[in-house]
N, C-alpha and C positions, 0 to 999 in steps of 0.2 A: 503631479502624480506620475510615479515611473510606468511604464507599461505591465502588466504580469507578464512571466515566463510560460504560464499555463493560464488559461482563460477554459472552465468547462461551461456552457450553457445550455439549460435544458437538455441535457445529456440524455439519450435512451437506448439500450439496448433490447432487441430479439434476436429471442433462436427459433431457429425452425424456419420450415416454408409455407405447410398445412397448414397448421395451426400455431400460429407465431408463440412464443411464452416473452412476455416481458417481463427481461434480468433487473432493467433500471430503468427506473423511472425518474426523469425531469432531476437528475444533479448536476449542478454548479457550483462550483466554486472558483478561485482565484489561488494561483500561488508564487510568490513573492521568489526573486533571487536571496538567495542566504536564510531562507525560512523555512520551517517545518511543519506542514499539515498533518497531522495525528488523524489517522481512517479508522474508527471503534466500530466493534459491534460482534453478536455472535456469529459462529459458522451460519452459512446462508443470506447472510446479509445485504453481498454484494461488494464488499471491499476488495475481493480480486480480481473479482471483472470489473469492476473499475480500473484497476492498473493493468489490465487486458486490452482496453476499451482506449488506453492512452497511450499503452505501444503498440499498439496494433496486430494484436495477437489472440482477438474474440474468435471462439470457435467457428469452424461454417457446418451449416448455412448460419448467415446471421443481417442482419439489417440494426442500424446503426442512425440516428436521427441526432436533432439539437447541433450544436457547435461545441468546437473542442480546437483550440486555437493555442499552437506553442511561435510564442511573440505573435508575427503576423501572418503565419502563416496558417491553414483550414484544413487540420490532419484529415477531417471526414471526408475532403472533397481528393487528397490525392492516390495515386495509384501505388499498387501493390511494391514497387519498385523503389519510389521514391521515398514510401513509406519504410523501406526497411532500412535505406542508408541515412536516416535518420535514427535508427532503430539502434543503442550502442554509442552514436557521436553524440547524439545533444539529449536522447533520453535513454536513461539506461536503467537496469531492472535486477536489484537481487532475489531471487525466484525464492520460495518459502520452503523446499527440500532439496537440498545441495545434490545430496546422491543421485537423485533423479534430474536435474538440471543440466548436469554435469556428463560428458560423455565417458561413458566408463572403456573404454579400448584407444581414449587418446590422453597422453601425459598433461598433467597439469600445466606444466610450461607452456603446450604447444599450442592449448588451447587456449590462455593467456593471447599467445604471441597472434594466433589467428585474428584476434579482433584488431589486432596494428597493421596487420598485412592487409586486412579488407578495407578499413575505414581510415588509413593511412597512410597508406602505400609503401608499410616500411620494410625494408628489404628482408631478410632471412634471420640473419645475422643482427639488424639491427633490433629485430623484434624478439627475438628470445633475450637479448641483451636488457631490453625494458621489459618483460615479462619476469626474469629474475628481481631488476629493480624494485617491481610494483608487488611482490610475493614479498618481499624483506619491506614494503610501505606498509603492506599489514599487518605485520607483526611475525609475521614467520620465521624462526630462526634456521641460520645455514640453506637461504635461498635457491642458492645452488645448487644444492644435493634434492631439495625438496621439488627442483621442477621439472626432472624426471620424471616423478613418483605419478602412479594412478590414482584417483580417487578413492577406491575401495583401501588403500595404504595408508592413508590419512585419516585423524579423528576425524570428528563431526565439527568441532570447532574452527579445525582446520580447512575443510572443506568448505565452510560458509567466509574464511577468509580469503581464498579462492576465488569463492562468484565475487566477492566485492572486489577481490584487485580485478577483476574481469569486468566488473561496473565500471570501475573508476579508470580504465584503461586509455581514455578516448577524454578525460574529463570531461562530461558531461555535464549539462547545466542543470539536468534534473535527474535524481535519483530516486525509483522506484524500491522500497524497503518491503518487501512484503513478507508479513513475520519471520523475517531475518534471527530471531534469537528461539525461537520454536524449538522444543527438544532439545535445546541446552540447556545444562545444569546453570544455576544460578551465578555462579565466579564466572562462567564463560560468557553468559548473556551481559553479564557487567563490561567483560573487555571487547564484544564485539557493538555496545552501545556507544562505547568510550571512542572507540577507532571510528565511528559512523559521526557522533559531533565533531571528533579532532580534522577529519578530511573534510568532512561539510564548513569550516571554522576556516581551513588552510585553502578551499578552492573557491569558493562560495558558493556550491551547489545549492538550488533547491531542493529539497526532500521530501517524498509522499511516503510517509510511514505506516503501515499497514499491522494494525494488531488488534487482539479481543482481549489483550492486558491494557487494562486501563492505569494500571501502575509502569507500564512501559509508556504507556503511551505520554502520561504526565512529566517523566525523564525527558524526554525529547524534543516536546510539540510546541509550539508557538501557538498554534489555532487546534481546534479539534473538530472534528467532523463526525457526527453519532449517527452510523447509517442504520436501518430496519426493512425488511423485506422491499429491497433493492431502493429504497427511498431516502431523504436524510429527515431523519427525527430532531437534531440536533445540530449548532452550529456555532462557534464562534470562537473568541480569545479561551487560548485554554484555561489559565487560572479563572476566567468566568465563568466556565461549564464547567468546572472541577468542584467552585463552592460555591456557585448559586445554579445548578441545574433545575432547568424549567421543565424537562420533559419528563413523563414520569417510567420511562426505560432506561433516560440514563440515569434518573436518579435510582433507579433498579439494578445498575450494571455497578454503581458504585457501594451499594449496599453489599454486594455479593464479593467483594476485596475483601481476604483475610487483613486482619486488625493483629499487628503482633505484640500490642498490647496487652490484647487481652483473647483467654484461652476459649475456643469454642468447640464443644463438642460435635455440630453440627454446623455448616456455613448453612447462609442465606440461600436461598435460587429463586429464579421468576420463574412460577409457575407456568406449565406448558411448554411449546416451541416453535420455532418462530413458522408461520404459515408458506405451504407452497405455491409457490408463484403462480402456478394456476389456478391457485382456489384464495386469492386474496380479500375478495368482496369489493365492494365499493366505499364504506368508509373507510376508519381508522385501523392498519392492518394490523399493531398490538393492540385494540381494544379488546380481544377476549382475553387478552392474559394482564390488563391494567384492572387494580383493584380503584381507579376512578372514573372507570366509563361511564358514561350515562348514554340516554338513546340519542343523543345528536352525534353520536362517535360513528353511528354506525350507518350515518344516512349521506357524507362524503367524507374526500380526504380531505383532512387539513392541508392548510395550507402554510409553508414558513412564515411568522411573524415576528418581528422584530426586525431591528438595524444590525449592530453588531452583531449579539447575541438572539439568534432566532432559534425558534423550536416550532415543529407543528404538529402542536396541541391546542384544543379549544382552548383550554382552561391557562394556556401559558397568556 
């Protein structure tokens, strides 16, 4: 067996000092060179502070437990420093709103070229040079003229082409997706899904793909990860959570996929919303909103069961 590139175990996240709130509780997973782990679930869930938590960018105050190991090396144990100039070369992160990612008073180019001059040492000249290259790698046409240009000059589309030549700058081994196609029209989210397989396919990145489209998520994933107030509810090969889902949120989450089959007046929803971290309870954190609770849901949490395919639900 190769080693993983990303190893999380028992993963936890708090904030605060006072009164800690824990973000995540107890995630693991493993992730593969040249593979794609799919991160589902609704707003609140915890799928961004997990890619927070993995480049090391969790708010402060915050306390940080479990292991999180890229190859062999123990991100939780090193310092701020070392953490960053990994931060960019071996993991890098398309942020989920360009505009706001993006610094608005410095040109596209420059901030391109800025990640080759910190994490590469490349001269002035040599980096606007590959910063042009890497704006025509994703699709942008007339590179040159476009790496002047500010953010605010740019569509949207363009803009999230941007952070990614700004990800893939450093080629990194693992790439951070976090709802990279959000707010774009449908034609756009197809070419910036298309450019995200073709560079993963030509460099062999790994990928953590971050989305609450479970039809995006099935495009892309290898495995899929179904998190729930900061937990994983779900887990395993994608096409096996896709058509034998054990847990009954993600069989909830797929329910609520328009069918363009067939016309609905009304979509599906799960009733309720997902609970606040500070008021989770002690069992099962969707049991008040599963129409199969019963009272052992509510007396702890499950726990993942299964090999490949785990869920933690009693009833799975």
């Amino acid at each position: 067996m190769t080693i993983p590139l990303l190893t999380a175990a028992a993963l936890t996240v708090d904030l605060g000092t006072r009164n800690p709130v824990r973000i995540l509780d107890g995630i693991s997973f493993e992730l593969q060179a040249g593979r794609t782990l799919g991160v589902v679930g609704e707003s609140g869930c915890g799928k961004s502070m997990t890619a927070l938590a993995l480049i090391g960018l969790v708010p402060e105050p915050h306390r940080i437990g479990g292991s999180l190991r890229l190859g062999d090396v123990e991100l939780n144990t090193l310092d701020a420093e070392r953490r960053r100039l990994l931060r960019g070369k071996r993991v890098a992160m398309i942020f989920q709103e360009p505009m706001t990612a993006l610094n608005p008073v410095v040109s596209v180019g420059q901030q391109i070229a800025e990640m080759l001059e910190v994490h590469e040492a490349a001269s002035t000249s040599e980096a606007r040079r590959r910063a042009i290259a890497l704006l025509g790698q994703v699709g942008i046409a007339a590179p040159g003229e476009r790496a002047p240009a500010f953010p605010h000059q740019l569509s949207g589309g363009m803009r999230q082409r941007v952070m990614i030549a700004m990800a893939i700058a450093c080629r990194p081994q693992i790439l951070i997706a976090d709802e990279p196609t959000t707010a774009l029209d449908v034609s756009v989210q197809a070419q910036i899904l298309d450019l995200l397989l073709e560079l993963q396919r030509r460099e062999g990145m790994a990928m953590l793909f971050i989305s609450h489209n479970l039809g995006v998520i099935s495009e892309v994933s290898d495995e899929i990860m179904v998190m729930y107030a900061g937990r994983i509810a779900e887990q395993g090969p994608a096409a096996e959570v896709l058509a034998r889902p054990t847990h009954p949120y993600t069989r909830g989450l797929i329910t609520t996929m328009p069918d363009i089959r067939h016309r609905q007046r009304l979509l599906p929803v799960i009733p309720g919303a997902v609970p606040d971290p500070r008021h989770r309870g002690q069992g099962c954190s969707f049991a008040a909103r599963c129409a199969e609770a019963e009272d052992i849901c509510s007396e702890a949490v499950p726990a993942l069961r299964g090999h490949l395919h785990r869920a933690a639900c009693v009833h799975a």
